[in-house]
C-alpha positions in Angstrom: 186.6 54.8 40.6 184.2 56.1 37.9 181.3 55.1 39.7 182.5 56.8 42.9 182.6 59.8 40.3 179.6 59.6 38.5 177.9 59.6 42.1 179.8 62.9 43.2 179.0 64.4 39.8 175.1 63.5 40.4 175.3 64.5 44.1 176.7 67.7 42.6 174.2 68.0 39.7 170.9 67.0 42.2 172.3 70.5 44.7 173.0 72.7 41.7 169.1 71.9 40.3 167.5 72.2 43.3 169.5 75.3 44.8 168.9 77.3 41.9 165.7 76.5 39.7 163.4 79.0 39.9 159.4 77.5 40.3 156.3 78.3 38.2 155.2 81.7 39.2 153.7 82.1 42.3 155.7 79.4 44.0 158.7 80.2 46.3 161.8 80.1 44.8 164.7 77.6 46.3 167.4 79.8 48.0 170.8 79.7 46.6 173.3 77.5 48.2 175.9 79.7 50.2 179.6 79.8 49.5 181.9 78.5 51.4 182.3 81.8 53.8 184.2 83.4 50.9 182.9 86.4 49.2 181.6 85.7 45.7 183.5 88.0 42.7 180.6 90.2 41.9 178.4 89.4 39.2 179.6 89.8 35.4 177.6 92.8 33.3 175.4 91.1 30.7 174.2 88.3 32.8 171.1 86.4 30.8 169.4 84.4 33.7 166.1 82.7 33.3 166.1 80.0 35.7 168.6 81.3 38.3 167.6 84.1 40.2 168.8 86.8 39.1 171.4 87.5 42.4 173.3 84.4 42.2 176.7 84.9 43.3 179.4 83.6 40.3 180.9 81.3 42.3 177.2 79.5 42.8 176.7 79.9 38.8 179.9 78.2 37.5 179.8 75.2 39.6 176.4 74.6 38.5 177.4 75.0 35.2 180.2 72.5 36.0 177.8 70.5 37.1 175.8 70.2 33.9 178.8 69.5 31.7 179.7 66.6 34.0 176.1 65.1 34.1 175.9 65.9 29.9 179.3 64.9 28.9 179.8 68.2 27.0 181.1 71.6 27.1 179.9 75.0 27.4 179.5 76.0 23.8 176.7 72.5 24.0 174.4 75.4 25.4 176.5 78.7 25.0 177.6 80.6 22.4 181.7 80.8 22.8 182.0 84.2 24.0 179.0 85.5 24.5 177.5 83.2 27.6 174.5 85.7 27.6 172.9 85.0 23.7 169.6 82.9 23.6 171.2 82.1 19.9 171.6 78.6 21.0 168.3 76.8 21.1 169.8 73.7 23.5 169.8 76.7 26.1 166.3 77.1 26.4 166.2 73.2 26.0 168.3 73.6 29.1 166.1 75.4 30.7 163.2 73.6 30.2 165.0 70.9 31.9 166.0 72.9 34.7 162.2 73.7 35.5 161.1 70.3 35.2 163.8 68.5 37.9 162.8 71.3 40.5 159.1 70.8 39.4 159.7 66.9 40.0 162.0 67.2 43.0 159.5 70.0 44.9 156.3 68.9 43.8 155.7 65.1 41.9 158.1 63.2 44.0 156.8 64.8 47.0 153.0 63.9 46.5 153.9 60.3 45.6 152.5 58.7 49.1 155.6 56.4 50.5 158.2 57.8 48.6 160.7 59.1 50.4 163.4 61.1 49.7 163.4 60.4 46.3 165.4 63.0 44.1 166.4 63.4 40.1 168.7 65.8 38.6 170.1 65.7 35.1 172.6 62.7 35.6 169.4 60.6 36.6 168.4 60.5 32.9 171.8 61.7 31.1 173.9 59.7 32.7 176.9 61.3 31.3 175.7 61.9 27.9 174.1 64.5 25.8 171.5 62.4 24.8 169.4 60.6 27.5 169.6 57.0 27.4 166.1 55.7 25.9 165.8 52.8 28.0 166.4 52.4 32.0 169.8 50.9 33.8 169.2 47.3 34.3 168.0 46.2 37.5 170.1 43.8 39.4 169.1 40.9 40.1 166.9 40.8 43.6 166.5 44.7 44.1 162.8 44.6 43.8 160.9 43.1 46.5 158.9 40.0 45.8 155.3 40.3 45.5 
């Protein structure tokens, strides 16, 4: 059960990074995904975005956000300050978005030039793996994943 939800809450994550980081200037940005065919609640006044473009419906926002705190283990007060979603006072915000940039940098441009590849993608659970902290050192491999050379 908790890996079937770890791999919905990285599935989640991976969409949310790649629908709404913005690239380096002078690079397309990644559409937003669509809602579901509902209307989104109009944007709140006092809206601080960076990364996201700046016409993201709500709806879009908040399950991204949703998607961070699943793939961080934490809440939004780990980026936020309580009541005031809009303040840079929090420096793990810009940390944030830092790491926003870098997973669409890696999913649009590194992963893509790496011959052979694939489809290859990161997004914050790759690393975090449900926890604030990135784990140091990579998951085990099991036993006979790696081809033989």
């Amino acid at each position: 059960m908790k890996s079937t939800f770890t791999l919905a809450a990285a599935t989640l994550v991976f969409a949310a990074s790649v629908a709404f980081a913005q690239p380096p200037s002078g690079t397309p940005a990644v559409p937003p995904v669509k809602g579901e065919g509902q209307p989104s609640p109009p944007a709140p006044a006092g809206r601080n975005l960076q990364v996201f473009p700046a016409d993201v419906p709500q709806r879009n926002l908040m399950n991204a956000m949703q998607a961070f705190t699943a793939a961080l283990g934490v809440n939004c007060s780990h980026c936020h300050v309580p009541g005031n979603f809009a303040s840079d006072d929090n420096p793990r915000k810009n940390i944030a978005r830092g790491m926003m940039r870098m997973t669409w940098q890696l999913n649009n441009q590194t992963l893509p030039a790496i011959e052979g590849l694939g489809e290859t993608r990161v997004s914050c659970a790759t690393c975090h793996r449900g926890a604030a902290v990135p784990a140091l050192e990579p998951r085990p491999t099991p036993p006979g994943a790696l081809p033989k050379q």
